[in-house]
N, C-alpha and C positions, 0 to 999 in steps of 0.2 A: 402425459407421455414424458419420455427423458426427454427431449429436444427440449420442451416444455418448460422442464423441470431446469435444467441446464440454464435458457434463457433467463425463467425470474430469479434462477440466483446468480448472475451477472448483474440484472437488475437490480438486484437486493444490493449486493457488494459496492454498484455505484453507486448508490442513495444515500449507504452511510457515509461512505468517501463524502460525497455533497455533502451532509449533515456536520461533517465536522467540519472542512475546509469553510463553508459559510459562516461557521461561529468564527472561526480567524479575521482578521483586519483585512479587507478586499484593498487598502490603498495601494499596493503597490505589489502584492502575494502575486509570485513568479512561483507556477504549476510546473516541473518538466518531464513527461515522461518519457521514458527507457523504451525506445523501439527498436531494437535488432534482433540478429536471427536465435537470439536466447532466446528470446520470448516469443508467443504466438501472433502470429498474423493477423488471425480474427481480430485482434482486439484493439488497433492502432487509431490515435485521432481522427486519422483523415477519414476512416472506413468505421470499423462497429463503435468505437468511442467520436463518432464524428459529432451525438446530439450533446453527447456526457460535455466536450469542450468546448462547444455551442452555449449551453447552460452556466458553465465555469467564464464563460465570457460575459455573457450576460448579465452575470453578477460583478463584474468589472474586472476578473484576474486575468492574469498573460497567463497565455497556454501555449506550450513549445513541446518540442521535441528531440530528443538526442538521438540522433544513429547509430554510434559510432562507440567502444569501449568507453566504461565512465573512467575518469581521472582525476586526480585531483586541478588539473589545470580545466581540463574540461566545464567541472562544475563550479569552480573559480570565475570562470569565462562569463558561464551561461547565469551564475549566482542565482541559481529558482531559493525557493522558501520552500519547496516540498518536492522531493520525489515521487515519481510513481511510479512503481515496477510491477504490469501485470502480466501474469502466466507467465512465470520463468519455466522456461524447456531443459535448460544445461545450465550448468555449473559457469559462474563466473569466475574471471582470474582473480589472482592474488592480488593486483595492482588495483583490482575494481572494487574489490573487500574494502580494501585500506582508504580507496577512497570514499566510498557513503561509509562507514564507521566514522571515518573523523567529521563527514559532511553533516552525520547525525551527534556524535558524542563531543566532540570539539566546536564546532560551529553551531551548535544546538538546532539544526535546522528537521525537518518533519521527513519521515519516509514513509510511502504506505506500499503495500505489495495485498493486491487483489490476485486471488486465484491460489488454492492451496496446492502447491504443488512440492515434492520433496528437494527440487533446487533451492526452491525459497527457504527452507529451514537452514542452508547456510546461514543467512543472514538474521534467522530469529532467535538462534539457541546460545549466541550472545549475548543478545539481550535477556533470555533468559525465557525464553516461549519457544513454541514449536508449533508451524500446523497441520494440523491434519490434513491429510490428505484426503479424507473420506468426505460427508454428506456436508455441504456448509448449511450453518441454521437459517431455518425461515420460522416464519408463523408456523407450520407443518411439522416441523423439530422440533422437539421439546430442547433449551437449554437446561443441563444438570450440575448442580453446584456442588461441586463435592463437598467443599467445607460446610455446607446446613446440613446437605446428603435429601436437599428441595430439589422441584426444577422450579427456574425461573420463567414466572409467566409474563414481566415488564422486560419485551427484548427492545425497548429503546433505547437502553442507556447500561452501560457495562463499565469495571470499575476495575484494571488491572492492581491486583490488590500486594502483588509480590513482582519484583523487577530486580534486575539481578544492577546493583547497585555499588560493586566492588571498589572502584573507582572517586572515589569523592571526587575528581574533578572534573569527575563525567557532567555536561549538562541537561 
């Protein structure tokens, strides 16, 4: 069913999240995600990400949470190693842009955004990506690589091959 369908690619989206933050250094990797009313409800630590920060513990990382407009002071404050922004609903401000850009391009630090939603492409078409909106892949999806003009049957491991890199003193 969709509901189904829905749930294992939540499931899916967190595992790689897990997959990659677990390859990072646990000594002292500050997680924070983004919970206000941009983004959805379903999906906040306390509630449907309750086991995801359970697990992210477990492997020894602080796991918080923001409320409240991100800022540059804000994430100053809070200093995570990794954002997370899932399901954005609306549009963030200008003052929220400029803060994870620099939190990402200036301070080299990680951003991840689960959940394809067209709010989120604010933040990826700077970088140089966009997502879809539509079906996220599973086992069930075929991924298709344009540049072979294959699909790819190894969906462990992905390899963003083009980054928009204008900036040399981007990190």
């Amino acid at each position: 069913t969709m509901t189904s369908y829905k749930n294992f690619t939540r499931i899916f989206t967190l595992s790689m999240i897990l997959v990659f933050i677990c390859g990072m250094s646990s000594a002292a990797t500050k997680v924070l995600f983004y919970e206000t009313g941009k983004t959805s409800s379903a999906y906040r630590i306390d509630t449907g990400y309750s086991k995801f920060k359970e697990a992210l513990k477990n492997k020894g990382y602080s796991v918080s949470k923001i409320e409240l407009d991100l800022s540059r002071n804000a994430l100053e404050n809070r200093d995570p190693d990794v954002l997370v922004i899932v399901d954005l609903r609306s549009s963030l401000s200008a003052d929220e842009m400029a803060a994870i850009f620099e939190f990402v391009m200036q301070k080299g630090k990680s951003l991840f955004i689960c959940g394809g939603t067209s709010s989120a492409n604010q933040l990826t078409i700077p970088f140089g990506m966009t997502i879809d909106t539509g079906m996220l892949e599973d086992e069930s999806s075929p991924i298709y690589d344009s540049s072979s003009g294959k699909y790819i049957s190894d969906k462990s491991k992905f390899v963003v091959s083009r980054f928009n890199r204008q900036n040399q003193n981007i990190r």
